[in-house]
Residue frames relative to the residue before (quaternion, step in Angstrom):
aa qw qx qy qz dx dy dz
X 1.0000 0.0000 0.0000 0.0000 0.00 0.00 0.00
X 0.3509 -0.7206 0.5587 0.2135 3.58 -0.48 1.36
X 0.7054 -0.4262 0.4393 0.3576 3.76 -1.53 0.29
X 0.7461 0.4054 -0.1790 0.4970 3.80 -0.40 0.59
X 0.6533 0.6186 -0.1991 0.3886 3.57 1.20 -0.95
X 0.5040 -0.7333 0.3163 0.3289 3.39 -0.44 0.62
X 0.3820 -0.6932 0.5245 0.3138 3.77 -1.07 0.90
X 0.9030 -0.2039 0.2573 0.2772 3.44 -1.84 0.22
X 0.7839 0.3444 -0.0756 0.5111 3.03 1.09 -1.81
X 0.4889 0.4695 -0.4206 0.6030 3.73 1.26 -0.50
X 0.7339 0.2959 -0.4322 0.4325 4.04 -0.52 -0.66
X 0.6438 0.5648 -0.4343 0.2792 3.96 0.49 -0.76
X 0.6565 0.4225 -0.2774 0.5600 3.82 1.90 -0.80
X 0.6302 0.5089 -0.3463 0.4732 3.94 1.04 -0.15
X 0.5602 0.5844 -0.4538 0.3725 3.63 0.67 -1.29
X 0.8620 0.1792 -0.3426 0.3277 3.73 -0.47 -1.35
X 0.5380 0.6054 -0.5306 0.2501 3.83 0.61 0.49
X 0.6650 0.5334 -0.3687 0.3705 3.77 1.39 -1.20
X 0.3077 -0.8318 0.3747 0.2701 3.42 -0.68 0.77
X 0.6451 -0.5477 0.4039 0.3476 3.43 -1.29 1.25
X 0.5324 -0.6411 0.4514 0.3191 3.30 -1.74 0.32
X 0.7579 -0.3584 0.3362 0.4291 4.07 -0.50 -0.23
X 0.7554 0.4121 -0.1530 0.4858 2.92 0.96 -1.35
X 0.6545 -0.3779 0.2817 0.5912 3.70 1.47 -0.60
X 0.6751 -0.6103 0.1555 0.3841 3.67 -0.85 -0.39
X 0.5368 -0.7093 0.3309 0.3150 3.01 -0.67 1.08
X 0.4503 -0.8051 0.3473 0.1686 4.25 -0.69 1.36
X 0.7456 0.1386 -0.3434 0.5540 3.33 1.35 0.48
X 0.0052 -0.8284 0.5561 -0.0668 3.41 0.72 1.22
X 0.6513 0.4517 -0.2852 0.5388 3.89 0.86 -1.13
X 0.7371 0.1965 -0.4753 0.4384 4.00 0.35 0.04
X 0.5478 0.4863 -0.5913 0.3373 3.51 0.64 0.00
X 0.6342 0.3213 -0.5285 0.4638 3.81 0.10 -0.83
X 0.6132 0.4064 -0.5275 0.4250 4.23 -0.23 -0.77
X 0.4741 0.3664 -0.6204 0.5060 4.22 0.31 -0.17
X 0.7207 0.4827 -0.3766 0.3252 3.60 -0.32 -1.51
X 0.8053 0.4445 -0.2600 0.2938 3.59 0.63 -0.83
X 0.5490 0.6780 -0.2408 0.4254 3.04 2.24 -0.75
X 0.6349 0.6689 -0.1467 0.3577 3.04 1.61 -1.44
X 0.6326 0.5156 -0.1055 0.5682 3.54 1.48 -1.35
X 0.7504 0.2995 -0.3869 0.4444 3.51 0.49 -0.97
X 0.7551 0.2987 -0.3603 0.4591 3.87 0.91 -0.26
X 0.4242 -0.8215 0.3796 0.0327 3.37 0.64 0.17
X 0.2118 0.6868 -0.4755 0.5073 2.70 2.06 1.26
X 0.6405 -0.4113 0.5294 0.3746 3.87 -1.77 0.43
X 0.5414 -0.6223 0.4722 0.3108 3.65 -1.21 0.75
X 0.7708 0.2622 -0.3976 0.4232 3.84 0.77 -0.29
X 0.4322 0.4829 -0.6609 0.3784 3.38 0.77 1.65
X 0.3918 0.7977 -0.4402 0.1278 3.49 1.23 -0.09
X 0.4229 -0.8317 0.2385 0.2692 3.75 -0.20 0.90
X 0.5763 -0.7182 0.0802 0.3817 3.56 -0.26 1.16
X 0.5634 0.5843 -0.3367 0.4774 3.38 1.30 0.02
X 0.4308 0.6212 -0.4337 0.4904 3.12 1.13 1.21
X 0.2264 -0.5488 0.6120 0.5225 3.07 1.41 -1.80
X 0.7972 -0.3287 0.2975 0.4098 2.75 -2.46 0.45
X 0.6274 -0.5487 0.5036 0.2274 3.21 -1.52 0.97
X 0.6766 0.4758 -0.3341 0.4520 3.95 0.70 -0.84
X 0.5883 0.4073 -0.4512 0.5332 3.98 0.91 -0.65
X 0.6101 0.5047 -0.4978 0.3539 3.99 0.16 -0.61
X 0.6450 0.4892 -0.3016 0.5036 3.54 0.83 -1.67
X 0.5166 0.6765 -0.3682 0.3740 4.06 0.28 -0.94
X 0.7579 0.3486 -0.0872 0.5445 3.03 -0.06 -2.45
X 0.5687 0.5739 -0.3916 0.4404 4.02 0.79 -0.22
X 0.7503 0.4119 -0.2113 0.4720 3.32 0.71 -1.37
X 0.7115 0.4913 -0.2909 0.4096 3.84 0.94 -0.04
X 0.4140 0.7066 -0.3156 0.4792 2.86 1.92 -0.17
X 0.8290 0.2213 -0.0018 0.5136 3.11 0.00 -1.89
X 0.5742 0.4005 -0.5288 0.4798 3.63 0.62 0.79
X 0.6874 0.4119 -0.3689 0.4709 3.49 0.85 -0.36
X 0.6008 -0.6652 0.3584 0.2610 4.10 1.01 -0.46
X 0.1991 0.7924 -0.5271 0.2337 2.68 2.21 0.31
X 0.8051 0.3889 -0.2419 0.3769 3.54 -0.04 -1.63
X 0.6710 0.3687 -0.4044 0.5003 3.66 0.28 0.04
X 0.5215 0.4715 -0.5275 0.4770 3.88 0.86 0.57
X 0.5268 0.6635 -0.3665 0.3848 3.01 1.08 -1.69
X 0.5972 0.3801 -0.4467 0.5472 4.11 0.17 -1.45
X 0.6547 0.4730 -0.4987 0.3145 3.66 -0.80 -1.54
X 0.8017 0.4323 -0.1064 0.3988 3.35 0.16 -1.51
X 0.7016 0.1842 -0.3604 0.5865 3.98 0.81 0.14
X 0.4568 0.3573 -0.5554 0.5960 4.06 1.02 0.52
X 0.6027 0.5455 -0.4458 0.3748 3.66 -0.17 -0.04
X 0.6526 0.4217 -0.1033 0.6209 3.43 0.52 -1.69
X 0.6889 0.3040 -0.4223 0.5047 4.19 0.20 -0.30
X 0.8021 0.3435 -0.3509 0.3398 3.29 0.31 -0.79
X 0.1397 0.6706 -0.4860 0.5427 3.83 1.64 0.40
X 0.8567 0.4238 -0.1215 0.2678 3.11 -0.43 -1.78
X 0.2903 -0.7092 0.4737 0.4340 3.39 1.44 -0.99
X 0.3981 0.6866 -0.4940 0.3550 3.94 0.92 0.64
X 0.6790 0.5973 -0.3345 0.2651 3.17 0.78 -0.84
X 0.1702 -0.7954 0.5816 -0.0109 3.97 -0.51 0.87
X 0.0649 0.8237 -0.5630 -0.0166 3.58 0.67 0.70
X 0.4119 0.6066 -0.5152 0.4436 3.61 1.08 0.18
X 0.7444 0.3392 -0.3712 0.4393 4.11 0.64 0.12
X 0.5526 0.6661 -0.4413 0.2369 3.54 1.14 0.64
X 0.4111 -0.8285 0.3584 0.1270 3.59 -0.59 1.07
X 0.2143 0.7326 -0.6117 -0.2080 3.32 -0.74 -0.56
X 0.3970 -0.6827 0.5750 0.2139 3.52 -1.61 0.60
X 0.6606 -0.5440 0.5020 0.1251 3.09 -0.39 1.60
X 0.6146 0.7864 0.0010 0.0615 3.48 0.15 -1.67
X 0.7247 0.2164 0.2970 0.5829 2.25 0.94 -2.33
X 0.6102 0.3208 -0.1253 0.7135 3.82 1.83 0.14
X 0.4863 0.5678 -0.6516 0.1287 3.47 -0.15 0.74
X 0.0794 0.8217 -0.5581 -0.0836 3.57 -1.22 0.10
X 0.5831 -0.6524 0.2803 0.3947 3.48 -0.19 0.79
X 0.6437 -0.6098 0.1975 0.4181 3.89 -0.85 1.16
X 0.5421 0.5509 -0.4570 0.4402 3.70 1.18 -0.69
X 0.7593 0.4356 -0.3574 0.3254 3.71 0.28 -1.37
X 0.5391 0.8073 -0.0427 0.2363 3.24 1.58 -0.49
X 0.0106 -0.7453 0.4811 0.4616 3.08 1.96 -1.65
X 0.4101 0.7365 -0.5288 0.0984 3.79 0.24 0.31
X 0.3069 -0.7790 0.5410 0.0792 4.00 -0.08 1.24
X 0.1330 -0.7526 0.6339 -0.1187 3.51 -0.39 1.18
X 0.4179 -0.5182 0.6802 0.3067 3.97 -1.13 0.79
X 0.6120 -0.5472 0.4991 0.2775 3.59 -1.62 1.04
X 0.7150 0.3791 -0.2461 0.5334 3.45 0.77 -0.83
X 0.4299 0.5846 -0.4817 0.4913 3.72 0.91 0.07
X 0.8283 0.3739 -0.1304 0.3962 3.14 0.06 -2.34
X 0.2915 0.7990 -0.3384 0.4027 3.93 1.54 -0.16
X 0.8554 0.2532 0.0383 0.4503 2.95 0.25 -2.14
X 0.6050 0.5597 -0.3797 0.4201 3.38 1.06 -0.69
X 0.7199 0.4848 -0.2334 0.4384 3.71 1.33 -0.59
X 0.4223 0.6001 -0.2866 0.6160 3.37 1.79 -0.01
X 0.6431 0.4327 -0.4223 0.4699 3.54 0.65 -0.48
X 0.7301 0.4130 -0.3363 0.4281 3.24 0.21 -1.57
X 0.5510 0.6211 -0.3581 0.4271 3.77 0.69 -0.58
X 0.7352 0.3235 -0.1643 0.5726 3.41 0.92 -0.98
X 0.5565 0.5422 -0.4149 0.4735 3.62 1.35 -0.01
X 0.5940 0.6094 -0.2205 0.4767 3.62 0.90 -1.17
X 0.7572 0.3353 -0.2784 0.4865 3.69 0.89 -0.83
X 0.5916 0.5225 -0.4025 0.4636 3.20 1.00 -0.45
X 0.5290 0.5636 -0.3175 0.5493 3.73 0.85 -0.82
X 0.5146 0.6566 -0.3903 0.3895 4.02 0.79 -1.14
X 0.8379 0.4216 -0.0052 0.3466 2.77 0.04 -2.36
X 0.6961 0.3431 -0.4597 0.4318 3.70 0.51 -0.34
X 0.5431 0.6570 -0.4314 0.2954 3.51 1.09 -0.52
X 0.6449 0.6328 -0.1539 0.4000 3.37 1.54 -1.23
X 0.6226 0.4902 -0.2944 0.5342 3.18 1.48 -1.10
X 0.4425 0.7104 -0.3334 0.4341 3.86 1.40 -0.51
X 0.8602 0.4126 0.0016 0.2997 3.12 0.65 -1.82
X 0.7166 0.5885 -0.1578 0.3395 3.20 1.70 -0.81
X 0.4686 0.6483 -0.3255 0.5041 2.92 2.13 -0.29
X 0.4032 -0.6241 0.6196 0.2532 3.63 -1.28 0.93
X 0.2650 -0.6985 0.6257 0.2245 3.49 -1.17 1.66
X 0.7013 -0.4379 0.5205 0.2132 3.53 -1.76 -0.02
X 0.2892 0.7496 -0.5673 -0.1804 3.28 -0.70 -0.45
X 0.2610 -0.7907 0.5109 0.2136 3.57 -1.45 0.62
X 0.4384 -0.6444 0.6250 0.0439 3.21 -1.42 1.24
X 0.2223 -0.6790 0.6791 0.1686 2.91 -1.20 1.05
X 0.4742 -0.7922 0.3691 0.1064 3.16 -1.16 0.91
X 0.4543 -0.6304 0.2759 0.5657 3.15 2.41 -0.59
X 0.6814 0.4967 -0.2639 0.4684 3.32 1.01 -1.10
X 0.5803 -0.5539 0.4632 0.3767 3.93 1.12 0.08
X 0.6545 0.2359 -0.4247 0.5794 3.90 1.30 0.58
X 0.4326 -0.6566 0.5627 0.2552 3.44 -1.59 0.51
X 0.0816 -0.6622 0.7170 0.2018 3.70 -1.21 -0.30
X 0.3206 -0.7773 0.4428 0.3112 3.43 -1.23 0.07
X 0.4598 -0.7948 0.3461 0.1925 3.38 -1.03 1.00
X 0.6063 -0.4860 0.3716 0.5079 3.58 1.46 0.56
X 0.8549 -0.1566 0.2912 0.3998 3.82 -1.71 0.16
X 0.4266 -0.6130 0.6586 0.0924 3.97 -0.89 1.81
C-alpha cells in the first residue's frame, strides 16, 4: 500500500457504495478510486498518474462514471453520516466560498421585506449617481495637448 492509499478500514466504509459493473465487480476497483484520490490530492494531469495505478485512461474513465452518476457526492452524505454516528463529525469546519457562487438575489430565491428591497435599490441608485458625477467632473475639464514643434520642444496647442 503506497503512502496516500486507502487503509482496510477506509475501503470497508467506501467499497459497498461504488457501483459494480453489469457484468459483476469490477477487480481493481480499490486502485482505481486511490488513482482518483492520488490524482486530486496532487493535482497533477491524469497522464502523470503513476503506473502502479494502471493505464491512466481506465482511472480517468472509472472517474468519469463516477461523478456523472453521483457516486462521490453519496460517498460525502454517507462518510458525514457514519462520522457524525461516531461523534467525529465537527461540521463547525465547513466552508463555503462566497466567491465562486454569486448570482443576483432574483436568480437566487432570495425574499427581501418590500421596504428592505426599497432601500437596498435606492442605494445602488444613489451609488450609480455618485459614480455618474465624479466621472463628469473628470470629463468636463478641457485636456491639453502637446505639439511637437520639430525642433525637439513642444508648445501647447489649447483644448484636445
Amino acid at each position: 500500500m503506497a503512502r496516500g492509499d486507502l487503509t482496510d478500514e477506509q475501503w470497508a466504509l467506501i467499497e459497498p457504495h461504488l457501483p459494480i459493473a453489469a457484468v459483476g465487480p469490477i477487480p481493481d476497483l480499490r486502485k482505481h478510486f486511490n488513482a482518483v484520490m492520488w490524482r486530486f490530492r496532487t493535482g497533477s494531469p491524469w497522464r502523470d498518474l503513476p503506473t502502479e495505478f494502471g493505464p491512466w485512461q481506465s482511472a480517468y474513465d472509472r472517474f468519469r462514471i463516477w461523478a456523472t452518476r453521483g457516486v462521490f457526492q453519496d460517498l460525502m452524505h454517507t462518510v458525514i453520516a457514519e462520522a457524525a454516528a461516531r461523534g467525529q463529525a465537527d461540521l463547525g469546519l465547513v466552508s463555503v466560498d462566497s466567491a465562486t457562487a454569486r448570482a443576483h438575489h432574483h436568480a437566487a430565491g432570495m425574499a427581501l421585506d418590500p421596504e428592505q428591497l426599497a432601500a437596498l435599490e435606492m442605494a445602488v441608485e444613489a451609488e450609480k449617481g455618485a459614480r455618474t458625477r465624479s466621472k463628469e467632473r473628470r470629463t468636463d475639464r478641457p485636456r491639453t495637448r502637446r505639439a511637437s514643434s520639430g525642433d525637439g520642444s513642444t508648445d501647447d496647442t489649447g483644448p484636445a
